[in-house]
Backbone and ligand atoms as CSV (ligand in chain L), in Angstrom:
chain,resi,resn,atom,element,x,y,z
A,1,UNK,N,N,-11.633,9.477,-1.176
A,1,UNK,CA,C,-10.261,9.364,-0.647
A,1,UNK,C,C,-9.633,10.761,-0.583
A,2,UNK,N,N,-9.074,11.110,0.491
A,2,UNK,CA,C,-7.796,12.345,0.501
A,2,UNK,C,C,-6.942,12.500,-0.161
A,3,UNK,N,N,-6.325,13.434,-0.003
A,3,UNK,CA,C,-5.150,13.556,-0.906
A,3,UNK,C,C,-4.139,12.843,-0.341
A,4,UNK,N,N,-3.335,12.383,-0.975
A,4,UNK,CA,C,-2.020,11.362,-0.765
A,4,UNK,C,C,-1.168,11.671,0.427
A,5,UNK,N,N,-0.884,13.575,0.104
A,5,UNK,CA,C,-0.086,14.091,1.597
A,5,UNK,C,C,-1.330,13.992,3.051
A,6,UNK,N,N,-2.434,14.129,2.691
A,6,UNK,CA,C,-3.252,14.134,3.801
A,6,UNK,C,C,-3.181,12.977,4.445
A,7,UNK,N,N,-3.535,11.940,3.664
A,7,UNK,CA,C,-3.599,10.694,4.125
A,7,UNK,C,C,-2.005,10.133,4.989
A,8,UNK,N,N,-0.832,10.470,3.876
A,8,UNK,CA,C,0.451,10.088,5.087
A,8,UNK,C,C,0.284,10.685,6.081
A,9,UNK,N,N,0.391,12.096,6.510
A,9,UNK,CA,C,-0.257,12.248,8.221
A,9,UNK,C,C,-0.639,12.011,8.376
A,10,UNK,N,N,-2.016,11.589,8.282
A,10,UNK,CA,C,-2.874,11.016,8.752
A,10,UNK,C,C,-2.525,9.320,9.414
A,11,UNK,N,N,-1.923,8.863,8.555
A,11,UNK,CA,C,-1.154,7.240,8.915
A,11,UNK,C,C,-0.081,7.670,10.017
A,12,UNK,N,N,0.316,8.909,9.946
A,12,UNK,CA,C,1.516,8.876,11.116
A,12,UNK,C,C,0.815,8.985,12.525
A,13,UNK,N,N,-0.295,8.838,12.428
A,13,UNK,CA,C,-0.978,9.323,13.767
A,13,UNK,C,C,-0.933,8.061,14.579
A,14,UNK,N,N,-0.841,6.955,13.314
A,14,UNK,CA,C,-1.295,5.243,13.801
A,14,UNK,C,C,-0.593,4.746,14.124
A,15,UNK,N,N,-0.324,4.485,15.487
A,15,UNK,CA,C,1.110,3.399,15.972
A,15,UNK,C,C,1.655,2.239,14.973
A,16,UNK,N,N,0.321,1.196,15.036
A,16,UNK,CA,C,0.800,0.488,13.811
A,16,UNK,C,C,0.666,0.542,12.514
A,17,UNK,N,N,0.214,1.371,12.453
A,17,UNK,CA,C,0.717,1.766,10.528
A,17,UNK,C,C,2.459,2.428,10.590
A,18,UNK,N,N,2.617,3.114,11.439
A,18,UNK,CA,C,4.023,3.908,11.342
A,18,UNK,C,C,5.212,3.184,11.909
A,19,UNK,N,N,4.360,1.875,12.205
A,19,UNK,CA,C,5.847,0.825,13.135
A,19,UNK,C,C,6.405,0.266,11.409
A,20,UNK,N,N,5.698,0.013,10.086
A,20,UNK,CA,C,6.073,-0.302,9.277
A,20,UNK,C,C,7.212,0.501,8.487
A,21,UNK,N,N,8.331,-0.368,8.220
A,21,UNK,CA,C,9.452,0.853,7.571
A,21,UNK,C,C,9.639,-0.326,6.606
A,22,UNK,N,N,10.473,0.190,5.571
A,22,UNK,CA,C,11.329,-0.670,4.161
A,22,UNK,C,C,12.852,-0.719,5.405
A,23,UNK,N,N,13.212,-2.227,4.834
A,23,UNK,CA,C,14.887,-2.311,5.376
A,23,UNK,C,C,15.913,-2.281,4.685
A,24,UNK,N,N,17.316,-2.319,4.915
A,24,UNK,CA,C,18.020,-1.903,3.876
A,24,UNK,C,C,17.624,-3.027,2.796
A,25,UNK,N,N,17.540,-4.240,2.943
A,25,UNK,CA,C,16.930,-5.156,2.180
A,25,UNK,C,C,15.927,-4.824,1.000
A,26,UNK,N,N,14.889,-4.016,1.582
A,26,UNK,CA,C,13.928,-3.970,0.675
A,26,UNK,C,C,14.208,-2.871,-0.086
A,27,UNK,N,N,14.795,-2.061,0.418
A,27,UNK,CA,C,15.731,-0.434,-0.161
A,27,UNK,C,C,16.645,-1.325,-1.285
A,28,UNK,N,N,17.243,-2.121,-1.153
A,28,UNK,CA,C,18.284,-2.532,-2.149
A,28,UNK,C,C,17.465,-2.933,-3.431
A,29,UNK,N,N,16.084,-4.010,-2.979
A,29,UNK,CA,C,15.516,-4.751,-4.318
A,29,UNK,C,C,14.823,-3.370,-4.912
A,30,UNK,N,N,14.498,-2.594,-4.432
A,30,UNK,CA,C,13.888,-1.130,-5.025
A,30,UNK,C,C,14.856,-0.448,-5.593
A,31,UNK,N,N,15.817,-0.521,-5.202
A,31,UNK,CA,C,16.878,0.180,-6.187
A,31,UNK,C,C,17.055,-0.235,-7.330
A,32,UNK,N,N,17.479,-1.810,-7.075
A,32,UNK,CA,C,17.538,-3.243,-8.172
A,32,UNK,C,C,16.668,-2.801,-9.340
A,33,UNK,N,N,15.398,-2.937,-8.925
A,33,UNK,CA,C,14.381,-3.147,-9.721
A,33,UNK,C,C,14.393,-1.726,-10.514
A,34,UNK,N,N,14.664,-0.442,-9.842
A,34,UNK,CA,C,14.161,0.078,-10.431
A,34,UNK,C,C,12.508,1.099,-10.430
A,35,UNK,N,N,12.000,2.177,-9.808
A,35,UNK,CA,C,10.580,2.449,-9.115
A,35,UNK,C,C,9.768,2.180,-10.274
A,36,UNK,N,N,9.572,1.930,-11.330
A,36,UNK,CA,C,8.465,1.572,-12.637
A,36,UNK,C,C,8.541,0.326,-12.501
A,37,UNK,N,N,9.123,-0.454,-12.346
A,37,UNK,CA,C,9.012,-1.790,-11.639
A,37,UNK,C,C,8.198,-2.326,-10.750
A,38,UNK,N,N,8.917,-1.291,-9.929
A,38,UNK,CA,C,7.983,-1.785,-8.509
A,38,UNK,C,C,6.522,-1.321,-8.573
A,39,UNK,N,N,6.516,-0.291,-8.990
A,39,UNK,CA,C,5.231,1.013,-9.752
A,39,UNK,C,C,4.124,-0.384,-9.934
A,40,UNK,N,N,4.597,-1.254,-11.086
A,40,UNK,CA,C,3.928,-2.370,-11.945
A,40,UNK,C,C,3.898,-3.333,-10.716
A,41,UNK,N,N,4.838,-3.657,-10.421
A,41,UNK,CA,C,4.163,-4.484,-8.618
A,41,UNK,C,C,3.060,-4.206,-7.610
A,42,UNK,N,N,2.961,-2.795,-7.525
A,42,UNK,CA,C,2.232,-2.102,-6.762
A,42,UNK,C,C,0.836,-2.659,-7.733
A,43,UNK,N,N,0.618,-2.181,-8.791
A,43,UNK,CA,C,-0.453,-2.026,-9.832
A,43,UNK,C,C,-1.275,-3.589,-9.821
A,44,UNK,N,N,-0.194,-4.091,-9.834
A,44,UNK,CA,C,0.060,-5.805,-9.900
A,44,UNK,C,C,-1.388,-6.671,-8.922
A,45,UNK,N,N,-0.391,-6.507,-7.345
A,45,UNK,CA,C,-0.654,-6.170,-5.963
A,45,UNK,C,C,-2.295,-5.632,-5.877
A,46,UNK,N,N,-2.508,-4.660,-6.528
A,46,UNK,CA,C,-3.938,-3.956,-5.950
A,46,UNK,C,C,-4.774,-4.612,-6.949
A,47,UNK,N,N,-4.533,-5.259,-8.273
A,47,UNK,CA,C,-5.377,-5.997,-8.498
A,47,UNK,C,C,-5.861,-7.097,-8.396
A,48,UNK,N,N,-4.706,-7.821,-8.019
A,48,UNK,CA,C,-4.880,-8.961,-7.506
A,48,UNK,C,C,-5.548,-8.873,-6.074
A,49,UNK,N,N,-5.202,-8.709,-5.082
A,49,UNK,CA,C,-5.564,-8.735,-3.720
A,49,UNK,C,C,-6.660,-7.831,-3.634
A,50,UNK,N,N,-6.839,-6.750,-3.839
A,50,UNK,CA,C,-7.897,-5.482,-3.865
A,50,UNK,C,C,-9.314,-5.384,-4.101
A,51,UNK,N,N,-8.835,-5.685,-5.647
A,51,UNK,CA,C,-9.802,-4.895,-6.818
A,51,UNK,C,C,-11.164,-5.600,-6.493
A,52,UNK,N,N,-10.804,-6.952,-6.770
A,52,UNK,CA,C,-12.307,-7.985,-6.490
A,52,UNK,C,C,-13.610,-7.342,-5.551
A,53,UNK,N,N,-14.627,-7.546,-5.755
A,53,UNK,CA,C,-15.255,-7.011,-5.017
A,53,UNK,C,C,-15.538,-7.676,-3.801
A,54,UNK,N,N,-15.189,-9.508,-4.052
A,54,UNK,CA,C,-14.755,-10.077,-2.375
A,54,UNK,C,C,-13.688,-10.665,-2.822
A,55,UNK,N,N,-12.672,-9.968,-2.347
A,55,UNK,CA,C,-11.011,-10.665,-2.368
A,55,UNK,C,C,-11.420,-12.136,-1.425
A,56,UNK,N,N,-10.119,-13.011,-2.203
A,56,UNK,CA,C,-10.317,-14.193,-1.454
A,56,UNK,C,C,-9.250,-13.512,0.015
A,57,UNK,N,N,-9.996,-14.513,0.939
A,57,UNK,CA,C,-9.017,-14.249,2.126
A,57,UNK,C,C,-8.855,-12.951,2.912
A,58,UNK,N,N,-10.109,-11.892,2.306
A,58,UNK,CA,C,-9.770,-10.815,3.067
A,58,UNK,C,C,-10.054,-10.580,4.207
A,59,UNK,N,N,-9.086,-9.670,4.702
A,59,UNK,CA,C,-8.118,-9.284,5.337
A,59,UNK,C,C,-7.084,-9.961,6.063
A,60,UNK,N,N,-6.349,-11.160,5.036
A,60,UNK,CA,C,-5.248,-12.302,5.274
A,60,UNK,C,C,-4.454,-12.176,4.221
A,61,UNK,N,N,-4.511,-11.502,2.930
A,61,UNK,CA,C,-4.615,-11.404,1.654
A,61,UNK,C,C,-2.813,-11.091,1.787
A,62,UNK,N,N,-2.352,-10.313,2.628
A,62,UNK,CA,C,-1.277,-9.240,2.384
A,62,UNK,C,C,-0.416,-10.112,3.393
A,63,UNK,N,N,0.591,-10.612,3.046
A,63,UNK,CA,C,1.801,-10.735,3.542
A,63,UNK,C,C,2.578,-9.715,4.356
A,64,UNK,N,N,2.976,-9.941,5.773
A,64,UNK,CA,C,3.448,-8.712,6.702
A,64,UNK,C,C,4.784,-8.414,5.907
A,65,UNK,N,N,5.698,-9.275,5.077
A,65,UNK,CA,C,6.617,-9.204,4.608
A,65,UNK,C,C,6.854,-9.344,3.369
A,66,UNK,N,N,8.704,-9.616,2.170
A,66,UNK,CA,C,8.514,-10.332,1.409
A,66,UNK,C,C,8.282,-9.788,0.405
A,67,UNK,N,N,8.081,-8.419,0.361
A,67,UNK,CA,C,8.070,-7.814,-1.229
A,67,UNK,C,C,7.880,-5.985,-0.556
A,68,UNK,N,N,8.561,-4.597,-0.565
A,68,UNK,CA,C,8.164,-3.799,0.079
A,68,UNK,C,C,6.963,-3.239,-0.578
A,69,UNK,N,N,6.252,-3.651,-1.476
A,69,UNK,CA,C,4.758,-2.810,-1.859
A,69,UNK,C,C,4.099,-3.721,-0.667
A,70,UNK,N,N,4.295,-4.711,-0.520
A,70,UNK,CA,C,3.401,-5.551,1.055
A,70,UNK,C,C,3.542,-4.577,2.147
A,71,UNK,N,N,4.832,-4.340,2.437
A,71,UNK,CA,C,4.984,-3.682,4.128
A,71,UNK,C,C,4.249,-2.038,3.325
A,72,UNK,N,N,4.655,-1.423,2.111
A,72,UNK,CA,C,3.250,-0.233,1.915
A,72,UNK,C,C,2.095,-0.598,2.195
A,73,UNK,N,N,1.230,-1.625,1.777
A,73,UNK,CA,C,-0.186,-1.868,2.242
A,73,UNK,C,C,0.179,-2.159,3.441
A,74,UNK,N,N,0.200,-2.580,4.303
A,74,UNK,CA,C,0.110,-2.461,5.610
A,74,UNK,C,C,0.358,-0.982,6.078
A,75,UNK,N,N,1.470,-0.029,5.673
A,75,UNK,CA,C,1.731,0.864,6.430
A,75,UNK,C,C,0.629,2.324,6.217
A,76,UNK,N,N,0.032,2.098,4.873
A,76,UNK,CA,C,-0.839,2.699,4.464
A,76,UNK,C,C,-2.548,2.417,4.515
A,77,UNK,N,N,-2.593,1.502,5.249
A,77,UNK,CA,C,-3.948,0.547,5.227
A,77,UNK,C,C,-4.867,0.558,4.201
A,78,UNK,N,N,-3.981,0.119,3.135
A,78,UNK,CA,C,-4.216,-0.571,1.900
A,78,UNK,C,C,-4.106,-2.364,1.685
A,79,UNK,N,N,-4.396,-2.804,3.243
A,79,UNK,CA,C,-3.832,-4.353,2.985
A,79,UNK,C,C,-5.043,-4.931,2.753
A,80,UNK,N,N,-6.308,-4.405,2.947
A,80,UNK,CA,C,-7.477,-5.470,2.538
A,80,UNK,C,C,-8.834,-4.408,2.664
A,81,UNK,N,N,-9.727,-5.044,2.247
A,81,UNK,CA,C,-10.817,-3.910,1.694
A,81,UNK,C,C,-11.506,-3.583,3.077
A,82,UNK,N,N,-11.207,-3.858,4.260
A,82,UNK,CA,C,-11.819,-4.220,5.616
A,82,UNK,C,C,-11.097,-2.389,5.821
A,83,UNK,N,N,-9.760,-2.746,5.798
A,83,UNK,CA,C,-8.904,-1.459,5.805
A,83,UNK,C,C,-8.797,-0.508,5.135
A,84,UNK,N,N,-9.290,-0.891,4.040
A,84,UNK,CA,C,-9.826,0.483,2.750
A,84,UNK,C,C,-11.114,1.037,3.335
A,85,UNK,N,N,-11.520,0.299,3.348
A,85,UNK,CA,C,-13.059,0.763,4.129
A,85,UNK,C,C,-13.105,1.939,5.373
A,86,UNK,N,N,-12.244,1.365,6.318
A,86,UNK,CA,C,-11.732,1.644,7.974
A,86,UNK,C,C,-11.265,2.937,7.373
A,87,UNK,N,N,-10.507,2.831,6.739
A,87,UNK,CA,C,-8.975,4.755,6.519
A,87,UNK,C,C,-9.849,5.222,5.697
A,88,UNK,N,N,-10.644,4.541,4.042
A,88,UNK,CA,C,-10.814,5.590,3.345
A,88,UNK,C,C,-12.073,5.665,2.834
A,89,UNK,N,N,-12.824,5.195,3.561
A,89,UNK,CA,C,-14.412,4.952,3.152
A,89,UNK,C,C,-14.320,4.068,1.943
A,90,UNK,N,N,-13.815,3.315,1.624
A,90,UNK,CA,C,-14.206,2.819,0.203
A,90,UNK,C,C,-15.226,1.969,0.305
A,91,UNK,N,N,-16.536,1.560,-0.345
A,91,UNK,CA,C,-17.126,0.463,0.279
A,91,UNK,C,C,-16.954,-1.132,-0.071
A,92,UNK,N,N,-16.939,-1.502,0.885
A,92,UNK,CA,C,-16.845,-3.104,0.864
A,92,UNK,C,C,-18.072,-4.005,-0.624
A,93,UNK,N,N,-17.502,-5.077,-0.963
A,93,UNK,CA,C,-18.732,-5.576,-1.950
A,93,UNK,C,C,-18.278,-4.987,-2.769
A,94,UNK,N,N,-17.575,-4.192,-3.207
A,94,UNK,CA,C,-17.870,-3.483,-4.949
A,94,UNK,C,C,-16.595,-3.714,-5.163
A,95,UNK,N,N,-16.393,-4.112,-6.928
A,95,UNK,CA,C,-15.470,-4.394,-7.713
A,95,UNK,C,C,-14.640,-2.726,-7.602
A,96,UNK,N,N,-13.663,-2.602,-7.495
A,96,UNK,CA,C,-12.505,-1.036,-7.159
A,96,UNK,C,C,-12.484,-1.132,-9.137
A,97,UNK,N,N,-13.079,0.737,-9.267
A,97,UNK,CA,C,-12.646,0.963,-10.407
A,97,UNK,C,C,-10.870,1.574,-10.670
A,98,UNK,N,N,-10.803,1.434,-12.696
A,98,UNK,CA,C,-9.710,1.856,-12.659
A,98,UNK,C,C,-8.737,2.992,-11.633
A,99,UNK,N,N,-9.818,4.157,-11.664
A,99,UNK,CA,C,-9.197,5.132,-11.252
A,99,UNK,C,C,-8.977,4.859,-9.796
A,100,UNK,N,N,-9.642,4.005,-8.531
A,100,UNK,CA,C,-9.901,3.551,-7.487
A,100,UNK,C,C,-8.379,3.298,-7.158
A,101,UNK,N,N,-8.527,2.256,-8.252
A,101,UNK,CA,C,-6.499,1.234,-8.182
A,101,UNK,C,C,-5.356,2.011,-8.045
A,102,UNK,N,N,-5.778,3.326,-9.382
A,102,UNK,CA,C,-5.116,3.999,-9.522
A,102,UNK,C,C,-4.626,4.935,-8.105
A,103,UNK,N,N,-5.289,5.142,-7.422
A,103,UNK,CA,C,-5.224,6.056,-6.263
A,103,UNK,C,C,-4.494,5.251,-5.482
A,104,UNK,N,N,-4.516,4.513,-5.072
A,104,UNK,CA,C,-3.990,3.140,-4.108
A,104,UNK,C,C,-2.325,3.146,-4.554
A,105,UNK,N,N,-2.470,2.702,-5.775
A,105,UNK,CA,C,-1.068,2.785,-6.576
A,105,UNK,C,C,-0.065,3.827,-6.179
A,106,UNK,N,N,-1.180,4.980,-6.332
A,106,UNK,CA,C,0.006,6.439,-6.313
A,106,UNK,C,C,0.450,6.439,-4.388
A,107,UNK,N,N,-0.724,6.805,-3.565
A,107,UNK,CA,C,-0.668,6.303,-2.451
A,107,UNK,C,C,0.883,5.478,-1.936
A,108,UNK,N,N,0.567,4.237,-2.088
A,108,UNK,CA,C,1.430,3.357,-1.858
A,108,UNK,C,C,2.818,3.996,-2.315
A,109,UNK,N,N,3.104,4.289,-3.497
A,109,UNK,CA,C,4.535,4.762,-4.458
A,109,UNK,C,C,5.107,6.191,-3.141
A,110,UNK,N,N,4.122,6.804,-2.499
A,110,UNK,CA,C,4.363,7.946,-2.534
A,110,UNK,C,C,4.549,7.797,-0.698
A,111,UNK,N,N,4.119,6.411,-0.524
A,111,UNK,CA,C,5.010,5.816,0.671
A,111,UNK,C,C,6.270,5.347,0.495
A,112,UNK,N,N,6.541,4.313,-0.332
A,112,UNK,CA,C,7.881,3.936,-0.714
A,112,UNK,C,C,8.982,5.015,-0.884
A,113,UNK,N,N,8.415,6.397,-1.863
A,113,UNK,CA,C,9.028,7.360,-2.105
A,113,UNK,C,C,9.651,7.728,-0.676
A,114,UNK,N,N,8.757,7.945,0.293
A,114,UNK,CA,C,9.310,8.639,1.725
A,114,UNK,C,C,10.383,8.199,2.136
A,115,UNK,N,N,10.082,6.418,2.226
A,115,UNK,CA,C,11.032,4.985,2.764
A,115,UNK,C,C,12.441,5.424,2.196
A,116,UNK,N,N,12.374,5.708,0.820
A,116,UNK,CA,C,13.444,5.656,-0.247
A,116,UNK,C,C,14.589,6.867,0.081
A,117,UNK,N,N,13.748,8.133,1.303
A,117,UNK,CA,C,14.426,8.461,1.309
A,117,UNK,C,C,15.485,8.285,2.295
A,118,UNK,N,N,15.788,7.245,2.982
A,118,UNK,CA,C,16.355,6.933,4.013
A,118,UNK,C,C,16.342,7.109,5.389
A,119,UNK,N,N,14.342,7.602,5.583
A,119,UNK,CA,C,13.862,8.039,6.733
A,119,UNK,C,C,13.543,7.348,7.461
A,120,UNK,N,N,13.515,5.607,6.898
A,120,UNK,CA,C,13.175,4.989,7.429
A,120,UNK,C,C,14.196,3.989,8.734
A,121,UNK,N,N,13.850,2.969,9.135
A,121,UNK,CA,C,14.791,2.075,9.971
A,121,UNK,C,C,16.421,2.615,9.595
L,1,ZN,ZN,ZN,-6.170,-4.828,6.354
C-alpha cells in the first residue's frame, strides 16, 4: 500500500471515488461523536466487513450511506476486498493482518480528516 497522501491523489483522479463527500449531517454526528469514536467505528467497520478472508457479501458489504466511515470506504476504495485488491494490491482470499486494518483505518480517518475540513459538499 502507498502512503496515505499518495493514495488521496491518487482517489482524486477517480470520478467516482471523488463524487463521495460527508454532509452537513454526517459532519454534525462526527463532531457529536467525537474523531476516537468514529476512529473505533472505522476499526469496527474494517473488521467486520474487511478483515475475513471471504467477507460475506463481498463487494455488497458497504452501505452507500448511513454512517460517514461508509461514504470513506467508498470514497477511498476501501468498500470490499474486490476494491482493496483493484487500488491497493491487497490480495483477495487472505485473512487482512493487524497492521493491514491498521492502514485502512488511518487511510479512511485521514479522509474524514479532509471532509472535516469543510472541503467538502
Ligand atoms: Zn468495493
Amino acid at each position: 500500500m502507498q502512503t496515505v497522501a499518495d493514495a488521496l491523489i491518487r482517489l482524486k483522479s477517480s470520478k467516482f471515488r471523488s463524487s463521495f463527500h460527508l454532509n452537513e449531517k454526517d459532519r454534525e454526528y462526527v463532531r457529536s461523536k467525537g474523531r476516537d469514536v468514529i476512529e473505533s467505528h472505522a476499526r469496527d467497520f474494517v473488521k467486520s466487513k474487511l478483515a475475513d478472508e471471504d467477507p460475506v457479501n463481498d463487494g455488497k458489504q458497504t452501505p452507500m450511506r448511513g454512517h460517514p466511515v461508509f461514504k470513506a470506504m467508498h470514497a477511498t476504495g476501501c468498500c470490499c476486498r474486490g476494491c482493496l485488491n483493484k487500488w491497493y494490491k491487497v490480495p483477495m482470499h487472505t485473512k487482512l493482518n493487524e497492521v493491514q486494518q491498521e492502514k485502512i483505518v488511518h487511510l479512511l480517518m485521514a479522509w474524514i480528516d479532509e471532509e472535516m475540513k469543510g472541503e467538502g459538499e
